[in-house]
C-alpha positions in Angstrom: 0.0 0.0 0.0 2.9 2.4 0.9 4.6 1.8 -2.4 1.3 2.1 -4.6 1.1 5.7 -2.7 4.6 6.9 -3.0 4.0 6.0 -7.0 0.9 8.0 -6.9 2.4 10.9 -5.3 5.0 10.7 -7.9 3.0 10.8 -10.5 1.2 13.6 -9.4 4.2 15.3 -8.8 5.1 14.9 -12.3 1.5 16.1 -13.6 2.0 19.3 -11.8 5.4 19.7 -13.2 4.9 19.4 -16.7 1.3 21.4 -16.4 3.8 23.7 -14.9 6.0 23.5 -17.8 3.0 24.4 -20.4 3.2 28.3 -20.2 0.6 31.1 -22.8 -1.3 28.6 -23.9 -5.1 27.9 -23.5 -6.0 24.4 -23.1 -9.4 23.1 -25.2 -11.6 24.0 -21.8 -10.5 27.4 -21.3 -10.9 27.8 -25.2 -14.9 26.8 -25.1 -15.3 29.0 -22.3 -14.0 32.0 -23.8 -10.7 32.8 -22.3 -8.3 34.5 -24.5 -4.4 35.1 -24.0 -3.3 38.4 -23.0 0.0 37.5 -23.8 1.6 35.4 -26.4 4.6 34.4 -25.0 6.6 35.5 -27.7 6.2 39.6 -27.4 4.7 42.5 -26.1 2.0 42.5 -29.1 -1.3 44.1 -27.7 0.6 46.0 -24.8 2.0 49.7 -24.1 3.4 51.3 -21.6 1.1 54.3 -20.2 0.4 57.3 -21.7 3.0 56.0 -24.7 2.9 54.4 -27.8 5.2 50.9 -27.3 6.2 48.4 -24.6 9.5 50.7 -23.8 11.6 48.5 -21.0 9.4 45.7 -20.8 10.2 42.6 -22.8 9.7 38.9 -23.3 12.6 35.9 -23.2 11.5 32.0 -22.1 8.1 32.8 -22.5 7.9 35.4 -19.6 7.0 38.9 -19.5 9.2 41.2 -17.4 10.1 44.9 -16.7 13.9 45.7 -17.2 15.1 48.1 -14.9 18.1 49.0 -16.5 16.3 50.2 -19.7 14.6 53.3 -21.1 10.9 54.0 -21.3 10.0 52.9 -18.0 6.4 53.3 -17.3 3.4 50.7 -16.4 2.8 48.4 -19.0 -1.2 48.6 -20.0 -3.4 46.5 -22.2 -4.4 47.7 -25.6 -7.8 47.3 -24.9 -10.1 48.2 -22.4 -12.6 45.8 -20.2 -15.7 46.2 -18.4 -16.8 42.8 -16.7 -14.3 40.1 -16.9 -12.2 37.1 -14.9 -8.4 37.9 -15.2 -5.6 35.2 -14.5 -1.7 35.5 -14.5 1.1 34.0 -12.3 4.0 36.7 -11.2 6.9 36.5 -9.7 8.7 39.1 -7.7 12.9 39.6 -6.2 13.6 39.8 -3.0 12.3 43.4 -1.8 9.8 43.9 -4.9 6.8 45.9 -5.3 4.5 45.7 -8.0 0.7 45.2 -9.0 -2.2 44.7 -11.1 -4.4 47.3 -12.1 -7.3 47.6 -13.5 -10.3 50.0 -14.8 -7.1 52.1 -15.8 -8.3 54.9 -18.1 -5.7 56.8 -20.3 -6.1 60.1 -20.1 -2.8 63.1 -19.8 -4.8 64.5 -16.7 -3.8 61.4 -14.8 -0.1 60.8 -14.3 -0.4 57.6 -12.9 -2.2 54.4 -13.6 -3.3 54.2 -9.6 -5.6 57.7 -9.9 -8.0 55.8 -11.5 -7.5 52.4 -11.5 -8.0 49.7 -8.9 -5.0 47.6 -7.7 -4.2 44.1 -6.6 -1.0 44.6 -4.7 1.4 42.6 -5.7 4.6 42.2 -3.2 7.8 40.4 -1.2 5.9 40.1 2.0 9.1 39.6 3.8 11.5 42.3 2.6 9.4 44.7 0.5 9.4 48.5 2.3 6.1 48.4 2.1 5.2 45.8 3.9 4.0 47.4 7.0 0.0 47.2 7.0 -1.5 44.4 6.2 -3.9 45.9 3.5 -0.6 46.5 1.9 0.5 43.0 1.3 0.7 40.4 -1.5 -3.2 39.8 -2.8 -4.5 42.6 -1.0 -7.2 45.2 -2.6 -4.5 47.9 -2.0 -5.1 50.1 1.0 -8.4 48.7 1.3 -9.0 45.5 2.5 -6.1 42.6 3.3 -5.8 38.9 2.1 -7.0 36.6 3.6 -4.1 34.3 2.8 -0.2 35.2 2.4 1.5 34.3 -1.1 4.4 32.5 -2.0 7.6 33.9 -1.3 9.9 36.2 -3.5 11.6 34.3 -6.1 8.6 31.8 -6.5 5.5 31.9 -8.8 1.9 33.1 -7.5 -0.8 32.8 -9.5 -3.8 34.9 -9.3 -7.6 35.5 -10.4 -9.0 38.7 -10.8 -12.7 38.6 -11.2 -15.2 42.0 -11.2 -18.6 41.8 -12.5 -21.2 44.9 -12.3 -19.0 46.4 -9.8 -18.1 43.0 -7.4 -14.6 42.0 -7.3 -13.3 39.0 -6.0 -10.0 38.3 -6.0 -7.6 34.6 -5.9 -4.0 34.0 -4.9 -2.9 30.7 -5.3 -6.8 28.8 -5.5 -8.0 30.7 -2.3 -10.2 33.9 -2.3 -8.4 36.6 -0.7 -10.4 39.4 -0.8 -14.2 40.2 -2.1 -16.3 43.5 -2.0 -18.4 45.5 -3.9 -17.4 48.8 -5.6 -19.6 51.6 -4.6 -21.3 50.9 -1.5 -21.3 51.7 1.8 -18.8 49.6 3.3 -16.8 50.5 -0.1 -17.5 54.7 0.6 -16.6 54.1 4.6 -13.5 52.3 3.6 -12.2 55.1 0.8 -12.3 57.7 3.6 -10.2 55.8 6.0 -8.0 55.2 3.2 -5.1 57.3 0.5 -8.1 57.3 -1.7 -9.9 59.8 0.3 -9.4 62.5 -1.9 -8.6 60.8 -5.3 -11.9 62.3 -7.3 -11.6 60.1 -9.8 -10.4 56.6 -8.0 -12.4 53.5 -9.3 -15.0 56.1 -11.4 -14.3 54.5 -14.5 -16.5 50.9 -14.9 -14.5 50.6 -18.3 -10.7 50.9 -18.7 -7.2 48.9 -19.5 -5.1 46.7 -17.6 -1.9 47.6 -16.3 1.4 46.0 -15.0 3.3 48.3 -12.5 6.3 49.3 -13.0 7.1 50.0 -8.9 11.2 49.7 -9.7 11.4 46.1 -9.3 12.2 43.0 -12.1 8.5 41.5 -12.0 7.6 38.9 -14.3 4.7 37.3 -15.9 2.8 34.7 -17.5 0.2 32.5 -18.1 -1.9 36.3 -18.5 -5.5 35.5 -20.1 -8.7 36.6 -20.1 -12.5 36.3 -19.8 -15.1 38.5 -20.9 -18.0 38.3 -18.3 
């Protein structure tokens, strides 16, 4: 019995590691449900940084996505397109002492400098040695400055993956197959929650129910894959 487990347990092993292997690419499932890559793997095709017209420092080798510090034309990377209602999923992967994070509902406009005074973030972090790792709200998962995961990510140097979903205004987000956070834009608990928050005075925070997707650029060599998306 012990032997017919350990070869189970290696076999699963072995299943996760060559699912792990498979990176951009939508299996027949996620095709008939309507998920679409955000990324190809291959290049920044369908991306730009903010406010500019090409991917600038952010490039692609071994099928990941990642932000070179070292280079010019820094700046969050943002989607083409814009979304409304959808289910987002990516793995990233931060260094030791990393910031990053995903926003969304981003809308491009000169008036705003920054992705963050409009969109809505999912913090992305090194719990451990990041600066800003002081409140909980501002940790790995979290709806930034707002509410706090419920469970910690993996550490830096490791993959997390992530889920993103926001329909009609109610986001839910994933790390890692758990839900970590869930609320509903514009209510009361959201309103009581912005004025306790840095938000308290950003006029146009989380107006927009359309907008891009961004990639922050926080300073740090993040990387990504596996980014698709569904269309609620």
């Amino acid at each position: 019995m012990k032997k017919l487990l350990s070869i189970a347990l290696t076999l699963i092993a072995i299943h996760h590691s060559l699912s792990a292997q498979i990176k951009n690419a939508l299996n027949a499932k996620e095709q008939q449900q309507g998920w679409e890559l955000l990324f190809n793997g291959e290049n920044t095709h369908g991306w730009h940084v903010y406010l500019k017209k090409d991917a600038g420092a952010w490039g692609v080798s071994d099928g990941i996505l990642h932000l070179d510090t070292k280079s010019q034309g820094r700046g969050d990377l943002i989607t083409n397109k814009e979304y409304t209602n959808f289910e987002l999923k990516l793995d990233w992967k931060i260094p030791e002492g990393g910031n990053s994070g995903i926003i969304f509902n981003v809308h491009e406009d000169t008036a705003y400098v920054y992705t963050y005074l409009t969109g809505i973030e999912m913090q992305i972090l090194d719990n451990k040695g990041a600066e800003d790792n002081k409140q909980a709200n501002h940790l790995a998962g979290s709806l930034y400055d707002l509410i706090a995961p419920a469970h910690p990510a993996k550490p830096a140097g490791e993959w997390n993956s992530v889920m993103i979903r926001k329909l009609n205004n109610h986001l839910t987000f994933w790390l890692n197959g758990q839900k970590v956070v869930e609320t509903q834009v514009g209510n009361a608990l959201w309103r009581n929650m912005l004025k306790t928050s840095k938000y308290k005075t950003w006029k146009a925070y989380a107006t927009y129910p359309k907008g891009h997707i961004a990639l922050q650029d926080h300073g740090a060599a993040v990387s990504f894959r596996n980014i698709r998306i569904r269309q609620l």
